[in-house]
C-alpha positions as CSV (number, residue, x, y, z in Angstrom):
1,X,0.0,0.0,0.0
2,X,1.4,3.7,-0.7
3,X,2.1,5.8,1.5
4,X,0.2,9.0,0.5
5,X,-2.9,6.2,0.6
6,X,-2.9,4.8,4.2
7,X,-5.6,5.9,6.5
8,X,-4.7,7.9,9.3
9,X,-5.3,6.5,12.8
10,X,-5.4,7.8,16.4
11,X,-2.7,6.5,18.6
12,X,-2.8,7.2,21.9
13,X,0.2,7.5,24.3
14,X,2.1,8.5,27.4
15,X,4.8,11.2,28.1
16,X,5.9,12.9,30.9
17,X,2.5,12.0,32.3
18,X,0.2,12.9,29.9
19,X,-1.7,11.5,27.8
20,X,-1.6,12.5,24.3
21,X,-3.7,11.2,20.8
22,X,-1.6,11.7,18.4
23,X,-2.6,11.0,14.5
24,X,-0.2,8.4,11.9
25,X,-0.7,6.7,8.8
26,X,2.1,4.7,9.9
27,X,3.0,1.8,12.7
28,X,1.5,2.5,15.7
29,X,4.0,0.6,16.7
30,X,6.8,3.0,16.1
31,X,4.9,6.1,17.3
32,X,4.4,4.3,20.6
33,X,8.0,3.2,20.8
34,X,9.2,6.6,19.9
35,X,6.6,8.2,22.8
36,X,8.7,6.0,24.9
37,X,12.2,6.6,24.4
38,X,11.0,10.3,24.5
39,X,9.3,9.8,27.5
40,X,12.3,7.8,29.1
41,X,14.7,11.0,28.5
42,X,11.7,13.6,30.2
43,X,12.1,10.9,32.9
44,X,15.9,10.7,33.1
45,X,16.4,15.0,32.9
46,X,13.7,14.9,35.1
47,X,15.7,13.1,37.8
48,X,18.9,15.1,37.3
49,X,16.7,18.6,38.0
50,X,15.3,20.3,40.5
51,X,12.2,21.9,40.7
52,X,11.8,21.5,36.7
53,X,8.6,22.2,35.0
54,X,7.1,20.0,32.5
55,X,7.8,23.0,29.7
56,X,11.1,23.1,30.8
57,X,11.9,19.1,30.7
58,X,10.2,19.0,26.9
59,X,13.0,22.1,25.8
60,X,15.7,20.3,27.1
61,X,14.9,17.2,26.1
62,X,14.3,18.7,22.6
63,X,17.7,20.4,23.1
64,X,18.8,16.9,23.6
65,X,17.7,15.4,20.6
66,X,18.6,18.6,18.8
67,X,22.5,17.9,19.2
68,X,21.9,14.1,18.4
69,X,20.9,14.6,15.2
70,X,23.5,17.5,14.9
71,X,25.8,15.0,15.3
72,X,24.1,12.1,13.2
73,X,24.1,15.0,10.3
74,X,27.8,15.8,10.7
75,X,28.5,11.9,10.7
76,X,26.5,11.3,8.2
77,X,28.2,13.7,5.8
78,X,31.4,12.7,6.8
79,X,30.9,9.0,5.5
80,X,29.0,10.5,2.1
81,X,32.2,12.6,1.5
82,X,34.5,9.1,2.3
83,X,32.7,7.7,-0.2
84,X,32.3,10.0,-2.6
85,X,36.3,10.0,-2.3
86,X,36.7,6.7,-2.6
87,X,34.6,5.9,-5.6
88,X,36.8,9.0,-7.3
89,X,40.0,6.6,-6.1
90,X,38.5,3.4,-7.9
91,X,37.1,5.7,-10.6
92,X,40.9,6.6,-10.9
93,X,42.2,3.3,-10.6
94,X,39.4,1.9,-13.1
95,X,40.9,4.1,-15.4
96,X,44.4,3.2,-15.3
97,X,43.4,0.0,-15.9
98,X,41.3,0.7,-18.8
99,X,44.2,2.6,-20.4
């Protein structure tokens, strides 16, 4: 089934102890699993502050991910550009060969 077809379903979970429906055309299964990893990190900056609000756990923990996937892009173009050399090197090589 495509994508842009799929019917949207309600999918109801928990984070930072409150309840939330939120809407996918995907797994439920994923959305619930991602509630809960984000859920687990409100939980575990939560127990590292004082006195912190709920607002206040939700922009850290978005801060959190923020630099995560800073550093997943950086990675990320760091192994394109390796192999963007490397396939110049055999590209090189190939046509020494060829020659």
């Amino acid at each position: 089934m495509e994508t842009g077809s799929r019917e949207k379903k309600p999918v109801r979970v928990t984070i930072a102890n409150q309840s939330i429906t939120l809407v996918t055309s995907g797994d439920d299964r994923e959305v619930i699993e991602l509630a809960h990893k984000v859920d687990e990190l409100i939980s575990s900056i939560a127990a590292r502050s004082t006195n912190a609000d709920t607002a206040r756990l939700a922009i850290l923990a978005c801060l959190h991910l923020a630099d995560r996937l800073d550093n997943i892009e950086r990675e990320l173009q760091q192994l394109r550009d390796r192999v963007q050399s490397k396939a110049r090197q055999f590209e090189g090589l190939l046509n020494q060969v060829i020659d």
